[in-house]
Residue frames relative to the residue before (quaternion, step in Angstrom):
aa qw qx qy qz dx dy dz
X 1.0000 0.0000 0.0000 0.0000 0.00 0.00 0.00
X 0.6927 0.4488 -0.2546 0.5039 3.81 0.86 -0.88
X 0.3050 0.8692 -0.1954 0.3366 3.44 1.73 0.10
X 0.7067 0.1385 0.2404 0.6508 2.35 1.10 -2.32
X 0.4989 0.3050 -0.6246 0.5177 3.42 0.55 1.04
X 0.6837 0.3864 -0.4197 0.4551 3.64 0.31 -0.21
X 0.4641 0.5305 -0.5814 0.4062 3.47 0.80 0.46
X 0.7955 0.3092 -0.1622 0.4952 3.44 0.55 -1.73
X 0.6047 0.3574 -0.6049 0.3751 3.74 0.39 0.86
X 0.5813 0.4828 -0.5339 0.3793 3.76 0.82 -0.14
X 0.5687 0.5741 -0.4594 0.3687 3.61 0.97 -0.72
X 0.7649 0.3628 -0.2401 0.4750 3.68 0.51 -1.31
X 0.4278 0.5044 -0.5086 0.5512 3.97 1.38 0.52
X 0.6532 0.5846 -0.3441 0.3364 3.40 0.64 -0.75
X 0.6423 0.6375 -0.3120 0.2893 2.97 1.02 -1.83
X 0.7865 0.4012 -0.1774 0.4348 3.00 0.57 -2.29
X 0.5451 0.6170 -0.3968 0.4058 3.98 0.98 0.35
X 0.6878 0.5630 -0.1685 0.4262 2.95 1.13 -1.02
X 0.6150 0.5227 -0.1446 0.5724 3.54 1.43 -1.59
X 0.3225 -0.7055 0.6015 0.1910 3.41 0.72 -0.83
X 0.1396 0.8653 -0.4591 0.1445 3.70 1.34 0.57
X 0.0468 -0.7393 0.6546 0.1508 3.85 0.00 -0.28
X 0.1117 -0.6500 0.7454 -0.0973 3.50 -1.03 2.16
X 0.6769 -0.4193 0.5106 0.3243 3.05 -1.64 -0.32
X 0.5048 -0.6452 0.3756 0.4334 4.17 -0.47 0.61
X 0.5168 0.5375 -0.5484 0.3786 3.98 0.59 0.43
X 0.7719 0.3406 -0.0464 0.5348 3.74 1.22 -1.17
X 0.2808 0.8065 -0.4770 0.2077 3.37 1.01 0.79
X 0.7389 -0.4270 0.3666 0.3706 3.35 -0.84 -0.10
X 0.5415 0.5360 -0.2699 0.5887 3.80 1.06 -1.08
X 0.6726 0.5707 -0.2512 0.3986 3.35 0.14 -1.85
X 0.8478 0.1918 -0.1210 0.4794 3.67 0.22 -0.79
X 0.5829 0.5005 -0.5280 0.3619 3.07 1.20 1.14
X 0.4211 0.7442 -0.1801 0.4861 2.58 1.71 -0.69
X 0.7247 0.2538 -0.2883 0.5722 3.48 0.94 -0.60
X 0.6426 0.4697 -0.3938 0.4599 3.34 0.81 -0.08
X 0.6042 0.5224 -0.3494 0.4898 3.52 0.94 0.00
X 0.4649 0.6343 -0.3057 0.5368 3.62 1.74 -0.21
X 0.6641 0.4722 -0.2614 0.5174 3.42 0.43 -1.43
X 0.7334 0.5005 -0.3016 0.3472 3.44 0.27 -1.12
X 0.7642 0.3757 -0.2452 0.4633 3.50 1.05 -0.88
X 0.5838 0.5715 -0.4225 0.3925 3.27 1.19 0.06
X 0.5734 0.6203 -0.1945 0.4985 2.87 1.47 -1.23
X 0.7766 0.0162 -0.2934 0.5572 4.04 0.68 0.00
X 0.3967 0.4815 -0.6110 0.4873 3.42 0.52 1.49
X 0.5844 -0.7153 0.2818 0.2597 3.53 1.14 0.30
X 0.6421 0.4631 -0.4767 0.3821 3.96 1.22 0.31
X 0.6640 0.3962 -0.5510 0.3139 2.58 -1.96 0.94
X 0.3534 0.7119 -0.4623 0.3933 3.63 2.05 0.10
X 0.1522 -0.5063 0.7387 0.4181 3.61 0.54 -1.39
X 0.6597 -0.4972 0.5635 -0.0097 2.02 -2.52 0.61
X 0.3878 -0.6483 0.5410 0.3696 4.14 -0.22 0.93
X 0.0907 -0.7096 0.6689 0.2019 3.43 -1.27 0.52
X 0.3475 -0.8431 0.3964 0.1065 3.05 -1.51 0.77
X 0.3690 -0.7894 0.3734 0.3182 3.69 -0.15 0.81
């Protein structure tokens, strides 16, 4: 799942790169890669997998 939010924040990092949008320095481009570069490492450090239960 944290996979694929770091998919669609690099895309919408991309966007406002690409467009050349002008945001405000909380929603910049960097900024939301940066969180998307978060998700991603969390995401293959392995939370949000759950835990195996055992019987």
């Amino acid at each position: 799942m944290l996979g694929i939010v770091a998919a669609v924040l690099f895309f919408i990092s991309f966007l406002i790169n690409a467009a050349d949008i002008g945001t405000n320095d909380v929603f910049s481009s960097v900024n939301i890669m940066l969180l998307g570069l978060t998700a991603l490492a969390l995401h293959v450090a392995g939370v949000g997998a759950g835990m195996p239960r055992r019987r």
